[in-house]
Backbone as CSV, one residue per row, in Angstrom:
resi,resn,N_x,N_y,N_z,CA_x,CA_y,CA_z,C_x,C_y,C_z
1,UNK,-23.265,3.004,17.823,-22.101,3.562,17.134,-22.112,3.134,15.670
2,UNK,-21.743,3.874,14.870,-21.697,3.768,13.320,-19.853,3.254,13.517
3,UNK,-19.666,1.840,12.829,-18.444,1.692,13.067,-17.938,0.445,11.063
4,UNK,-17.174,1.059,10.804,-16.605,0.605,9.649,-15.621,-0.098,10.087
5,UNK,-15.463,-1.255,8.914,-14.629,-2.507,9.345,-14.109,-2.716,7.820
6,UNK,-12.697,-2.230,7.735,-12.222,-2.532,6.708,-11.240,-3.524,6.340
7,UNK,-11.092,-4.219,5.265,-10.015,-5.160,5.310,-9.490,-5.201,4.121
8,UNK,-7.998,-5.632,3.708,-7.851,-5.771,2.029,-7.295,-7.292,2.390
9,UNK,-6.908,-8.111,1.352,-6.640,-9.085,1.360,-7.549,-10.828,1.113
10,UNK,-7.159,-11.742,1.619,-7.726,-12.852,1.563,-9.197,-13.365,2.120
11,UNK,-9.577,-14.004,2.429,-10.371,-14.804,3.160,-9.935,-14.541,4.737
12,UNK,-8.779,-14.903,4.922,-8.204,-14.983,5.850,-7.979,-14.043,6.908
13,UNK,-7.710,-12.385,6.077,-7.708,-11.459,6.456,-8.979,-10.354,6.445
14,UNK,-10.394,-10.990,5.403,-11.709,-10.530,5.773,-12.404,-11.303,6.611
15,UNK,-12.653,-12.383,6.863,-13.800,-13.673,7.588,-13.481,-12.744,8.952
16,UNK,-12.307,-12.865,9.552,-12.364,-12.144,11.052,-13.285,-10.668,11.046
17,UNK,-12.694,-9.854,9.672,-14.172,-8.772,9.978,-15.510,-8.876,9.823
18,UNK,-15.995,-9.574,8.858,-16.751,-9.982,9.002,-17.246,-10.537,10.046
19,UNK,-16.823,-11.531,10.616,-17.399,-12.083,11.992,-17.578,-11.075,13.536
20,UNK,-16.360,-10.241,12.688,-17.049,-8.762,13.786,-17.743,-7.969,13.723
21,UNK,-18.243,-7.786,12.466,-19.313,-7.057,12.174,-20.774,-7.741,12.339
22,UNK,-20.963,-9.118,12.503,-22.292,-10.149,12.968,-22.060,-9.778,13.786
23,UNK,-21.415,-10.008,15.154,-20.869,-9.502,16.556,-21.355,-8.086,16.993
24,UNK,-20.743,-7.036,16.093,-21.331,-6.009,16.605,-22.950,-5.422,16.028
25,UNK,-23.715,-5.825,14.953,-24.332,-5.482,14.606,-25.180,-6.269,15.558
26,UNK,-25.204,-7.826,16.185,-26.150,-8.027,16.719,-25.957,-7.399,17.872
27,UNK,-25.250,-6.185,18.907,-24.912,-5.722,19.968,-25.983,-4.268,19.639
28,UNK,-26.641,-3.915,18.550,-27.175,-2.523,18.253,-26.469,-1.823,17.712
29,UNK,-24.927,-2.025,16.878,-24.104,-1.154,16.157,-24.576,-1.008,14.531
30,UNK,-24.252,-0.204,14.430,-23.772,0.000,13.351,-22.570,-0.339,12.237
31,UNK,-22.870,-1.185,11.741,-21.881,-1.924,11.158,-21.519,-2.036,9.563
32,UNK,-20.245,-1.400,9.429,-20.183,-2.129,7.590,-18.754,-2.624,7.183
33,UNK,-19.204,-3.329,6.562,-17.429,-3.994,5.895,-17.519,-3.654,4.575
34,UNK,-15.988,-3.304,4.709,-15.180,-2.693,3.538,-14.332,-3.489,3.289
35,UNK,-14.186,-4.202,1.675,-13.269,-5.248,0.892,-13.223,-5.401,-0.151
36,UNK,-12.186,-6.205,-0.829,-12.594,-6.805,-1.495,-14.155,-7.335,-1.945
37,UNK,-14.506,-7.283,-3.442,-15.706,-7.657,-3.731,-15.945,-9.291,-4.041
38,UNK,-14.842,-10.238,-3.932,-14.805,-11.549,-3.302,-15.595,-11.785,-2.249
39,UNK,-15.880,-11.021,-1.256,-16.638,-11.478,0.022,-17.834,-10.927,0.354
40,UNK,-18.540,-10.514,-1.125,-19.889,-9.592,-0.673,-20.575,-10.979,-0.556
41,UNK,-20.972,-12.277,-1.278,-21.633,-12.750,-0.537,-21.977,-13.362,0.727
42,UNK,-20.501,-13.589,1.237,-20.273,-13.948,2.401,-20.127,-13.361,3.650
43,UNK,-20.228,-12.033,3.144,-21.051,-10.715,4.372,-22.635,-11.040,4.560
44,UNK,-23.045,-10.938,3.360,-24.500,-10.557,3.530,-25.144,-11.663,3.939
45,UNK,-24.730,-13.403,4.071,-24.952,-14.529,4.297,-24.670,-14.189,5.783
46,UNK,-24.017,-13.416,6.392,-23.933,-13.414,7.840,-24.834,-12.271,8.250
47,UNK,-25.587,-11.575,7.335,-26.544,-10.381,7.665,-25.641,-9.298,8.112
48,UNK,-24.324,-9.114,7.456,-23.747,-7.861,7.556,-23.497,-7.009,6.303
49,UNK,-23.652,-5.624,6.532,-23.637,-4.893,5.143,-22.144,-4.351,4.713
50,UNK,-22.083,-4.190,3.424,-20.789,-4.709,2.928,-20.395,-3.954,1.603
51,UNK,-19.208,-3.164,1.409,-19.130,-2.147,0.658,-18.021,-2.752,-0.074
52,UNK,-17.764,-2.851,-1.344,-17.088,-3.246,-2.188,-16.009,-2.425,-2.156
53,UNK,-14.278,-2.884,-2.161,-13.330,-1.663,-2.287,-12.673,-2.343,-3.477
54,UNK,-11.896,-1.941,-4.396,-11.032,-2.400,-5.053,-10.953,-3.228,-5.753
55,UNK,-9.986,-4.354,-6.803,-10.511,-5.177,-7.300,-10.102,-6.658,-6.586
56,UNK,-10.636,-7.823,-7.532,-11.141,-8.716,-7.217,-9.114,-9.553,-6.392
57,UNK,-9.573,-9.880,-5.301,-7.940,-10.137,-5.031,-7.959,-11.745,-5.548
58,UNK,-9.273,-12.558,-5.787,-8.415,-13.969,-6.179,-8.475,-13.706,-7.631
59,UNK,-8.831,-13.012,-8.597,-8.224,-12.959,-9.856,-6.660,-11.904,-9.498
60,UNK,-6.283,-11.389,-8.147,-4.709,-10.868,-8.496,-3.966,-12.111,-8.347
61,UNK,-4.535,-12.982,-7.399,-3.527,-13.973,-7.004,-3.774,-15.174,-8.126
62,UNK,-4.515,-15.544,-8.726,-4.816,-16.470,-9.942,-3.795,-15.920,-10.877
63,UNK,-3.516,-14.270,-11.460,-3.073,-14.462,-12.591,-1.419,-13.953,-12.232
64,UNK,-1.062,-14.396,-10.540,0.368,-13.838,-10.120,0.882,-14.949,-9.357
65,UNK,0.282,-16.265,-9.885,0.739,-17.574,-9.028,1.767,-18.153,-9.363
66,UNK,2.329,-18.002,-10.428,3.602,-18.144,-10.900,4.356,-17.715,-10.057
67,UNK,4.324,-16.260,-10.106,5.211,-15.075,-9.319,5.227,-15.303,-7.355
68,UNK,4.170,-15.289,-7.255,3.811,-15.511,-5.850,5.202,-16.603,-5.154
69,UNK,4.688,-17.624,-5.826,5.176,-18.714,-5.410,6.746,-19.514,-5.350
70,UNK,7.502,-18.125,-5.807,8.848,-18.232,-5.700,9.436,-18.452,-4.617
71,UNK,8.973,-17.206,-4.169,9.987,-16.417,-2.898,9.298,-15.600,-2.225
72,UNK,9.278,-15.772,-0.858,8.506,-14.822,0.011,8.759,-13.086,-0.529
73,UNK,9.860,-12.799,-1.203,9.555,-11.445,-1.516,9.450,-11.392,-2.750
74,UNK,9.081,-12.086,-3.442,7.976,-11.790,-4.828,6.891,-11.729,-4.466
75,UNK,6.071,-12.825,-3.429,5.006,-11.927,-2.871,4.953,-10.676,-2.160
76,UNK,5.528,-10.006,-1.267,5.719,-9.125,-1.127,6.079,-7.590,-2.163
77,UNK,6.850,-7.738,-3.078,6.843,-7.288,-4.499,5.229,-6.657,-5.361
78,UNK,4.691,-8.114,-5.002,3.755,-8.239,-5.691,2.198,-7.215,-5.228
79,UNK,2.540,-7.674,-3.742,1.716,-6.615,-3.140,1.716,-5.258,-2.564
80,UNK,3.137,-4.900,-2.977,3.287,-3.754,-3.320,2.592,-3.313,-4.026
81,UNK,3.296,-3.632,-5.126,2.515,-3.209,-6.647,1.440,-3.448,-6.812
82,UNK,0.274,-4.160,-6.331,-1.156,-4.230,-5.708,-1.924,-3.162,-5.242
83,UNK,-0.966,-2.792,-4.010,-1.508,-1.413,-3.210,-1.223,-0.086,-3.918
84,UNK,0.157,0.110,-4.900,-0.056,1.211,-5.635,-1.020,1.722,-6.142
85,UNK,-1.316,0.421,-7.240,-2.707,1.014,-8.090,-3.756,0.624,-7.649
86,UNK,-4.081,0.693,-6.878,-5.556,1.330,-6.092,-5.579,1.979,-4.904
87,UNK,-4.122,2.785,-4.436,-4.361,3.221,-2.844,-4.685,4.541,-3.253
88,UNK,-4.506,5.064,-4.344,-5.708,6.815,-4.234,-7.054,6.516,-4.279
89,UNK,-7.365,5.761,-5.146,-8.684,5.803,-5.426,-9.388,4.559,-3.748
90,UNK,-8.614,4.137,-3.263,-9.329,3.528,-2.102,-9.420,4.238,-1.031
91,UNK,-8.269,5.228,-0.828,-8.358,6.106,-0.064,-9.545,7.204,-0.160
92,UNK,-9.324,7.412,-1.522,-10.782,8.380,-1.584,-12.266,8.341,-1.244
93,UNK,-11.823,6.663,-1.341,-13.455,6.010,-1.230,-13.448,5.854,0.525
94,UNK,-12.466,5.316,0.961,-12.994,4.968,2.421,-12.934,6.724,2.873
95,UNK,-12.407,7.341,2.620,-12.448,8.597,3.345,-14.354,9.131,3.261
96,UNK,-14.711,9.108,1.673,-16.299,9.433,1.918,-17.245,7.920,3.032
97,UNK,-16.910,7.161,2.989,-17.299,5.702,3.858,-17.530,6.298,5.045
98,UNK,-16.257,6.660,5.670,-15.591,6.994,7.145,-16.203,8.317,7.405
99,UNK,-17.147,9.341,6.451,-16.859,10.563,7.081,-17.952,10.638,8.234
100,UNK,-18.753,9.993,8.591,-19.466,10.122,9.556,-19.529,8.867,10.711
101,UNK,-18.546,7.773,10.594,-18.052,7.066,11.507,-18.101,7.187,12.554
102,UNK,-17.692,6.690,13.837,-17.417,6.698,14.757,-16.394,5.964,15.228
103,UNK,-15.728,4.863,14.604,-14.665,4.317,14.640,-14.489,3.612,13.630
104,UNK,-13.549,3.365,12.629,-12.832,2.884,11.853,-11.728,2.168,12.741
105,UNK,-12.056,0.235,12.151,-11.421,-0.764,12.277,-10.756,-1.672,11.317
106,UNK,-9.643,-1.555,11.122,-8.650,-2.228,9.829,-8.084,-3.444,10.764
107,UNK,-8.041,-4.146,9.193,-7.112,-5.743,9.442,-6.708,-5.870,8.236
108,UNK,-5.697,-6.805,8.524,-4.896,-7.205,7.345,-4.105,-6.287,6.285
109,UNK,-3.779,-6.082,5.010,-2.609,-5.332,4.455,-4.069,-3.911,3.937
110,UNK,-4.833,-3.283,4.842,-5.697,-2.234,4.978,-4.830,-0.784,5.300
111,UNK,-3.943,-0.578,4.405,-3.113,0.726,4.214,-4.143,2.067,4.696
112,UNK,-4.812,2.340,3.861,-5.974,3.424,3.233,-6.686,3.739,4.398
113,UNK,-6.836,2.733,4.878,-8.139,3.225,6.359,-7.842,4.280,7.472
114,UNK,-6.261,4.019,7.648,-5.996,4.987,9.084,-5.638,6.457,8.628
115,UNK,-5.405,6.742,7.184,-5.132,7.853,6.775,-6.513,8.294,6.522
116,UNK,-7.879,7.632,5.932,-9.376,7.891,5.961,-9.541,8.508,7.223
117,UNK,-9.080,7.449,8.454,-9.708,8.409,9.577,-9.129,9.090,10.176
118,UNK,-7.713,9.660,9.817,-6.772,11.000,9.879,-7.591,12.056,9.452
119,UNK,-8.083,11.766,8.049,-8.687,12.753,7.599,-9.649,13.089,7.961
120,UNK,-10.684,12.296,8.591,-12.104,12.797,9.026,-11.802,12.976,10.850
121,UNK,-10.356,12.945,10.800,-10.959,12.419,12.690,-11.670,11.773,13.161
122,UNK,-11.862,10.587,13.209,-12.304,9.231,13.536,-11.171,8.707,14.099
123,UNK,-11.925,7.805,15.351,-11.117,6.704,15.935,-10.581,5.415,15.406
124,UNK,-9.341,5.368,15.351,-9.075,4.252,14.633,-8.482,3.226,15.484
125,UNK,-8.696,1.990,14.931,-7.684,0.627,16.145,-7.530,-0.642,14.541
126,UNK,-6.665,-0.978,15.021,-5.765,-2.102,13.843,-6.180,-3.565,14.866
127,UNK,-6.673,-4.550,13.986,-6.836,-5.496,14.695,-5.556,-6.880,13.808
128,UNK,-4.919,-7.051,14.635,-3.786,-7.860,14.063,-4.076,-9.396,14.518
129,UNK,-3.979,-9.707,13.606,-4.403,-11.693,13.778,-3.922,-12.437,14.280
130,UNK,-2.214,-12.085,14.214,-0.969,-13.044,14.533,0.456,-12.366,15.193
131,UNK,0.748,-12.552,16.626,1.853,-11.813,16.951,2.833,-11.672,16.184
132,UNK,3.044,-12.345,14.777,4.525,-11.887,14.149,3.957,-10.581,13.150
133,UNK,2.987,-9.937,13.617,2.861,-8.442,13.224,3.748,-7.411,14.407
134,UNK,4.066,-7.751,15.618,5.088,-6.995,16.398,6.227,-7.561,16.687
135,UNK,6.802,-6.501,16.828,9.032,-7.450,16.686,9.074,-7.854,18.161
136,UNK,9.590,-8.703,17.552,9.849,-9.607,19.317,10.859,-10.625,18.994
137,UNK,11.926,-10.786,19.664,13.256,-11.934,20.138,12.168,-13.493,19.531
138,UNK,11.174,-13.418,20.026,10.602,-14.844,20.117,9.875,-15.447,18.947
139,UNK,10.230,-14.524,17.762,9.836,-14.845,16.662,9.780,-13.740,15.426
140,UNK,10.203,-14.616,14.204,10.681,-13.589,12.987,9.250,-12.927,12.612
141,UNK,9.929,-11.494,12.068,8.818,-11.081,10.783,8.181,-11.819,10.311
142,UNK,6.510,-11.278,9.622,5.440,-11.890,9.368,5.845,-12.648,8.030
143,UNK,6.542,-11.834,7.230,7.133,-12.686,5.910,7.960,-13.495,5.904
144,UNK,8.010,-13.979,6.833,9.696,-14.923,6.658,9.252,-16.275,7.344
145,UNK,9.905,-17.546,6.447,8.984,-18.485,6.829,9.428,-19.072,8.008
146,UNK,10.660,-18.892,8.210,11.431,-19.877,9.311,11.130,-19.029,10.677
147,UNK,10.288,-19.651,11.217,9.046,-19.233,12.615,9.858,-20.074,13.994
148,UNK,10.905,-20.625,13.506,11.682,-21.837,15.033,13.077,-21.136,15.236
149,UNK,13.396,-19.949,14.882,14.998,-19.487,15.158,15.251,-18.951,16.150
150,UNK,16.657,-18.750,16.926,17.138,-18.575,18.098,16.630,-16.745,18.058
151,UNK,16.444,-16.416,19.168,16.210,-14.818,20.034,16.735,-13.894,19.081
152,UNK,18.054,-14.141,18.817,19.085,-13.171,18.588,18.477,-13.230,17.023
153,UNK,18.597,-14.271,16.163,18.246,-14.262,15.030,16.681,-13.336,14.648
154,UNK,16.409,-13.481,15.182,14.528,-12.777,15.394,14.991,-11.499,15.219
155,UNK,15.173,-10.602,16.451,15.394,-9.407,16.396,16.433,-9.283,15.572
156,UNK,17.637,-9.860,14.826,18.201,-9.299,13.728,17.255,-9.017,12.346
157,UNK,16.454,-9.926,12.099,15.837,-9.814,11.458,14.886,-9.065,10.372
158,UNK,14.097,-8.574,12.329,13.384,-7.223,12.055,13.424,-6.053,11.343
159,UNK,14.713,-5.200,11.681,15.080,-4.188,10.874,15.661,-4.516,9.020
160,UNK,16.009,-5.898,9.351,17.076,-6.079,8.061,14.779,-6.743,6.947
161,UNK,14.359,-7.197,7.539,13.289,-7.667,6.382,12.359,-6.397,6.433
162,UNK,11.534,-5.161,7.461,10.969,-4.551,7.572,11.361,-3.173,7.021
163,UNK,12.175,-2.947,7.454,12.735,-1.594,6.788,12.785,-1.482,5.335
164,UNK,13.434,-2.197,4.537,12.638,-2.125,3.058,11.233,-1.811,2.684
165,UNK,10.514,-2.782,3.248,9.495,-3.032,2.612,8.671,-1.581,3.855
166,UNK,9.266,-1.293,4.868,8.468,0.063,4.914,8.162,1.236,4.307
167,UNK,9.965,1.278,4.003,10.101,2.632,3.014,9.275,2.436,1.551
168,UNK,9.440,1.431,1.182,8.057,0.621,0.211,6.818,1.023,-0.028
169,UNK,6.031,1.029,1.085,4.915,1.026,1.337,4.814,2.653,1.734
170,UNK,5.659,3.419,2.275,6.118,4.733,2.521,6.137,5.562,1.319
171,UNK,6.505,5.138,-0.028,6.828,5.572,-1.122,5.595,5.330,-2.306
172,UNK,4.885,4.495,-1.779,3.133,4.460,-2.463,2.049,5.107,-1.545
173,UNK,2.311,4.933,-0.373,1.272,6.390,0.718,1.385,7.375,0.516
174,UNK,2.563,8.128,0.466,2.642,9.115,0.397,1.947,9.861,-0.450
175,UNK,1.994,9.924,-1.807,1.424,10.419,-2.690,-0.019,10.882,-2.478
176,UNK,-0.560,9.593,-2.270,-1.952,9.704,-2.055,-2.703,10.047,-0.603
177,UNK,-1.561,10.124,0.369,-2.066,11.033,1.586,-2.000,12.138,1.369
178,UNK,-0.836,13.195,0.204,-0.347,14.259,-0.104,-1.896,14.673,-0.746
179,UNK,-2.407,13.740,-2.154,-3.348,14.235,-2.384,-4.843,14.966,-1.697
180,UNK,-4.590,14.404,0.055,-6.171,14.600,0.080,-5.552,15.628,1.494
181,UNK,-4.561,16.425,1.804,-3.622,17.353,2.810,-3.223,16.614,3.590
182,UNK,-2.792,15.676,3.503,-2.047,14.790,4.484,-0.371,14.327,4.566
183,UNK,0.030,14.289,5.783,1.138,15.084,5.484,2.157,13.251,4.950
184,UNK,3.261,13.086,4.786,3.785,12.123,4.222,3.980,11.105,5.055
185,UNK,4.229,10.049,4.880,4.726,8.602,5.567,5.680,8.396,6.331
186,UNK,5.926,8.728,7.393,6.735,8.560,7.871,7.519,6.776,8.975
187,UNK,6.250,6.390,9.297,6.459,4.956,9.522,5.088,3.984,9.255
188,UNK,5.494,3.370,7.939,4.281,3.047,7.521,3.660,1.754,8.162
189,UNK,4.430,0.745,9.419,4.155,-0.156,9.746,2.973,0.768,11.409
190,UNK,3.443,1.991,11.900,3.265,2.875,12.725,1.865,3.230,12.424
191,UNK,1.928,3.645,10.884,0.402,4.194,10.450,-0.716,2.731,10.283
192,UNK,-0.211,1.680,9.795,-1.056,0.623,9.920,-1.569,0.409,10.997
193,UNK,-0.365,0.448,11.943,-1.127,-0.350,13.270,-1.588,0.177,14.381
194,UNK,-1.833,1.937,13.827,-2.157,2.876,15.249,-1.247,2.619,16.562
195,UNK,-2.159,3.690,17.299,-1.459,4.033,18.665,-1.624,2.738,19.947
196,UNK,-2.828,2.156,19.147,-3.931,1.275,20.424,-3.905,-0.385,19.618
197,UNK,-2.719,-0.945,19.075,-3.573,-1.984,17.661,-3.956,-3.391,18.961
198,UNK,-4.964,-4.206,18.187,-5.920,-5.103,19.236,-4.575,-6.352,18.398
199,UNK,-4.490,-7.647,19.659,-4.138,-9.030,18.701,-5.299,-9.778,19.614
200,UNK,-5.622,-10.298,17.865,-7.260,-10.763,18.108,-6.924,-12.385,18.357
């Protein structure tokens, strides 16, 4: 299988694809990772091949550490405004990546990928790292630091921290799904994490 492994974000949120792409390439796949250009050497040090997306994320976070480091939603803010200016032109790129795929696999804040394989029809699956990517009583949203609060507090939560920042992320997709016939955003935490998403 020809299978793409895309990721945006940290270390944190590429090393797991990467390590799935050693995994599947030594199985007879076909394998490539899509990232940040921070981690081309540390693909190819694992003998996986490795496609540069976007720009460099530790010069975003070097020259936004001030900002970052306020308040959980200045980072959030921040990576908004991150994914704006580059989600056409990443989209464009993983869509030519993806067009002969066989499955397209995203992790981490990887917007661009599931609308790539909307467009080509490709199989897609979201691989999520940490259960506070799904709402649950037993623990808050992924942004919020206080991880020890009662049931009730959790699920209040959910709608009151997510719903912003969907319509958010809803209001920078759109555009650029519009550009390539795709129809608009309607739940952008929905489009991240597919029908099938894996917790790895």
């Amino acid at each position: 299988m020809r299978i793409v492994l895309a990721a945006d974000g940290t270390r944190g949120d590429l090393q797991p694809m990467i390590e799935l792409g050693a995994r599947l390439r030594a199985a007879g796949h076909d394998a490539l990772v899509c990232g940040p250009p921070d981690f081309t050497a540390q693909a190819l040090a694992r003998g996986v091949a490795f496609r540069s997306l976007g720009p460099s994320v530790r010069d975003f976070l070097i020259t936004r550490a001030d900002q970052l480091g306020r308040h959980p939603m200045s980072l959030i803010t921040e990576a908004i405004r991150h994914i704006r200016q580059q989600i056409t032109a990443r989209l464009a790129d993983l869509i030519e990546i993806t067009r002969d795929a066989d499955l397209v696999v995203a992790g981490g804040p990887e917007f661009a990928a599931s609308s790539a394989a909307e467009h080509n029809r490709v199989a897609y699956r979201y691989v999520a790292y940490c259960p506070a990517m799904f709402p649950s009583r037993d623990h808050a949203p992924i942004f919020v630091p206080w991880q020890s609060l009662p049931g009730w507090a959790n699920r209040a939560l959910w709608p009151l921290v997510m719903t912003p920042i969907q319509v958010a992320i809803g209001r920078v997709l759109t555009p650029a799904r519009r550009s390539v016939g795709l129809a608009p955003v309607r739940d952008a935490m929905g489009l991240l994490l597919g029908t099938r998403p894996l917790l790895a």
